[in-house]
C-alpha distance (Angstrom), angle and dihedral (degrees) to the residues before:
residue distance angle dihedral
X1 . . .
X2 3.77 . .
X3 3.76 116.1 .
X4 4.03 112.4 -143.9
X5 3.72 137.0 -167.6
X6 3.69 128.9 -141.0
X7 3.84 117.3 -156.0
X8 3.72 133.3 -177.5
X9 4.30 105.5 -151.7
X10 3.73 119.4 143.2
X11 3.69 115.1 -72.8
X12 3.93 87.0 -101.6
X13 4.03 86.3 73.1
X14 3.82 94.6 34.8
X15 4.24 79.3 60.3
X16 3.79 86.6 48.6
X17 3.30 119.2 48.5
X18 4.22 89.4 36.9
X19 4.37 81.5 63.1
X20 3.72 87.4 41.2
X21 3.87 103.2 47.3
X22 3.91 114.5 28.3
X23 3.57 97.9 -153.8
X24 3.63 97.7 50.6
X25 4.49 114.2 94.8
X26 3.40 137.1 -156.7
X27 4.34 119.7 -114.5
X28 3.33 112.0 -143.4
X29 3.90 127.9 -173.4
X30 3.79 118.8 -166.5
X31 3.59 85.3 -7.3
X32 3.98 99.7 -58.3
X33 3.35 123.1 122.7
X34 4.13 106.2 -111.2
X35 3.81 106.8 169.4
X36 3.70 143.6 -50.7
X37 3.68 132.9 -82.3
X38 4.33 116.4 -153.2
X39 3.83 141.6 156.3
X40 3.50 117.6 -98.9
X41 3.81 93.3 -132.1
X42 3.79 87.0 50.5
X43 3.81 92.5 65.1
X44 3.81 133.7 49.9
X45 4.10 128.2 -122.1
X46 4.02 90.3 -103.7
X47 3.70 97.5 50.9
X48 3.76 92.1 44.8
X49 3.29 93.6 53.1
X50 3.52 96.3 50.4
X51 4.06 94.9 47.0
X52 3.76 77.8 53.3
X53 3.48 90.5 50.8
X54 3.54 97.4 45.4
X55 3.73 99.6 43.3
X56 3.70 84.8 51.4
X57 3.98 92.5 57.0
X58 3.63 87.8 46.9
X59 3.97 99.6 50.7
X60 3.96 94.9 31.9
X61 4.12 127.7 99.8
X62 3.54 98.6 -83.4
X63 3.76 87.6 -121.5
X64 3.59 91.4 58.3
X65 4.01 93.4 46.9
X66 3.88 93.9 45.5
X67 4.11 88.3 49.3
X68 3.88 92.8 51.9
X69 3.91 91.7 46.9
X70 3.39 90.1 70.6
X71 3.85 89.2 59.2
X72 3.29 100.1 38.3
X73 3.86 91.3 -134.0
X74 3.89 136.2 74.5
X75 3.60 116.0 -65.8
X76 3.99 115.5 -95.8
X77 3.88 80.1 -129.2
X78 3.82 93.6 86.2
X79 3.68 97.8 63.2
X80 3.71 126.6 -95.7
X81 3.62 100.0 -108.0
X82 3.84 95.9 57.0
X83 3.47 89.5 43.6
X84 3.95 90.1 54.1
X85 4.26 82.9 48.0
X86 3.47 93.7 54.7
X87 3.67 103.0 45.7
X88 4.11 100.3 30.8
X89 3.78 99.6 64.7
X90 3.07 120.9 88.6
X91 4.11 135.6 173.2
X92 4.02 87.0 -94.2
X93 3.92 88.4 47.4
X94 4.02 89.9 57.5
X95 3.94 88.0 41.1
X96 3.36 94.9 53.6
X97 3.73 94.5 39.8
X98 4.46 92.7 49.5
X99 4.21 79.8 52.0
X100 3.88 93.2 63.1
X101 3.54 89.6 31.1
X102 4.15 92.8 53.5
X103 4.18 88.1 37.6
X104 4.51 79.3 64.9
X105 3.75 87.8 47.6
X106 4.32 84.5 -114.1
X107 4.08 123.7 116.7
X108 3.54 127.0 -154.1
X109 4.07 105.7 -106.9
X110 4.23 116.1 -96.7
């Protein structure tokens, strides 16, 4: 079973990180480009966490977004144990986690 990721970043990024990782594909709707969709062992830590950054900036409250490009990171706004979720698992983190799960005869949902 292959775990994948959708993201929503601007269509810029969608055109990125489908040149930079070949398994990853665009999702359109009504034939706009709306985000990307790529397996979690296709991709590393960093470049997750910067599709998650930039996907955030692109779907956040502008106010929010222009407040946490200052910082370069997501805003302390959000809560520090989702921002811990978003940026601490990684494709070995979901590996590791679908081994325990398949060692209880359970899978983590596609």
């Amino acid at each position: 079973m292959t775990t994948r990721t959708q993201l929503r970043p601007a269509p810029e990024a969608v055109r990125d990180a489908v040149a930079a990782h070949p398994g990853a594909e665009p999702v359109t709707r009504a034939g706009a480009t709306i985000g990307v969709r790529l397996a979690l062992a296709d991709v590393t830590g960093q470049d997750l966490g910067a599709l998650v950054r930039a996907s955030w900036a692109h779907r956040a409250p502008k106010r929010l977004a222009a407040a946490s490009a200052t910082k370069g990171q997501l805003p302390a706004g959000i809560g520090r144990p989702a921002t811990r979720a978003l940026l601490g698992v990684g494709p070995k983190a979901v590996r590791v986690l679908e081994e325990e799960l398949a060692g209880k005869g359970l899978a983590l949902r596609s």
